[in-house]
C-alpha positions in Angstrom: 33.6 113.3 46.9 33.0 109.6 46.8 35.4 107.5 46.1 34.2 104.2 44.4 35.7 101.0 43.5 36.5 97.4 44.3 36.3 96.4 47.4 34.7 92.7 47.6 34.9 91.9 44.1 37.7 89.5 42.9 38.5 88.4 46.4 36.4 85.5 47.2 36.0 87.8 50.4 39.3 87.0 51.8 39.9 89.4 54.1 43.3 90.6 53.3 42.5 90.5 49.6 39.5 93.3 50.6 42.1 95.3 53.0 44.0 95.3 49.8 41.1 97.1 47.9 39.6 99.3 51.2 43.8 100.4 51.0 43.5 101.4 47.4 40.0 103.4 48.2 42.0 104.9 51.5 45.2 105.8 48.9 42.9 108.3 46.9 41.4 109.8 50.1 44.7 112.1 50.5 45.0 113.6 46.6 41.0 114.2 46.8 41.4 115.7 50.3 44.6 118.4 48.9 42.2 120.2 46.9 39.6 121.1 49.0 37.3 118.2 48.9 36.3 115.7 51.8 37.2 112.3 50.8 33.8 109.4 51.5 34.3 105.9 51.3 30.6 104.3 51.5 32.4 101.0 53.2 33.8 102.7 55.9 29.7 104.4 56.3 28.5 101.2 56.2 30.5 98.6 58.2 29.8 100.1 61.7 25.8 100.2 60.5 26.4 96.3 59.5 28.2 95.8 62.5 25.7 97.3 64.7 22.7 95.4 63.0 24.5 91.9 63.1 26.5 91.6 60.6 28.7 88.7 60.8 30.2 88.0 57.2 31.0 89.6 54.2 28.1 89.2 51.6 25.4 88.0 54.5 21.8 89.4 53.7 22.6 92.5 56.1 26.0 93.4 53.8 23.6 93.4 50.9 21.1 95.3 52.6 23.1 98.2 54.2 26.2 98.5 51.8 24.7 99.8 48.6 21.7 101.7 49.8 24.9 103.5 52.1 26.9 104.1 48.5 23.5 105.0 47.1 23.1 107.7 49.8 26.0 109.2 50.2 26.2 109.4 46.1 23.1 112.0 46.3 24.8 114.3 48.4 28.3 114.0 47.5 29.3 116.7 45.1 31.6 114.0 42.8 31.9 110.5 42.5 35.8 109.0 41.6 35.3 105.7 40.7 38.3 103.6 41.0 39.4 101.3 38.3 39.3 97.7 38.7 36.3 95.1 38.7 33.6 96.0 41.2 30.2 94.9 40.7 28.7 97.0 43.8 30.7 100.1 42.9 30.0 100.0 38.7 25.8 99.6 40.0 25.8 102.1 42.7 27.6 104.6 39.8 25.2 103.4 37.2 22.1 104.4 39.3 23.4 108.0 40.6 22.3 111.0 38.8 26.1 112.2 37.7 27.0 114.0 34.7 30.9 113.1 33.6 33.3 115.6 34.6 35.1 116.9 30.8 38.4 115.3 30.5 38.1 113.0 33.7 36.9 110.0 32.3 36.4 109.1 36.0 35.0 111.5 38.1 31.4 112.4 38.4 30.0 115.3 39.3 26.4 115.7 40.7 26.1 119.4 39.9 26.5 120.7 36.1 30.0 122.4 35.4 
């Protein structure tokens, strides 16, 4: 399962503001992991990818090149998507563009196969 939700947005890309947001994504890792699932978080994908290509800064041409297309990825093979409340412009497009159906009564889960 994905889990999907702010991580740059709202911090002006102050780096304890967006450990602040990668430790609310990490917080729903455990209660997604309890039930048999295996908890994705497309930032920690995609940081060692942006690391190894040059990234330097948060929001550099390479963070925009490698961090959706990662979310985008691991959305079509993930079998849900939990998306986090909270502002996040990358995390409310990537969910906008995958191909998930609402799981009934969890107005935040998405499911990528049909219930």
């Amino acid at each position: 399962m994905l889990i999907s939700g702010p991580y740059r947005s709202g911090t002006n890309d102050n780096p304890e503001k967006m450990a602040a947001n990668q430790n609310a994504l990490e917080a729903a890792s455990w209660p997604i992991f309890q039930p048999g699932y295996i908890p994705m978080i497309g930032e920690r994908v995609a940081q060692p990818v942006w690391q190894a290509a040059g990234g330097k800064l948060p929001g550099d041409d390479l963070h925009e090149e490698i961090f959706c297309p990662a979310a985008e990825r691991l959305i079509s093979i993930c079998d849900a998507v939990l998306r986090l409340s909270g502002e996040g412009q990358q995390s409310s497009h990537c969910c906008c563009r995958c191909p998930v159906q609402p799981i009934s009564g969890m107005s935040l889960v998405y499911r990528n196969t049909p219930p």
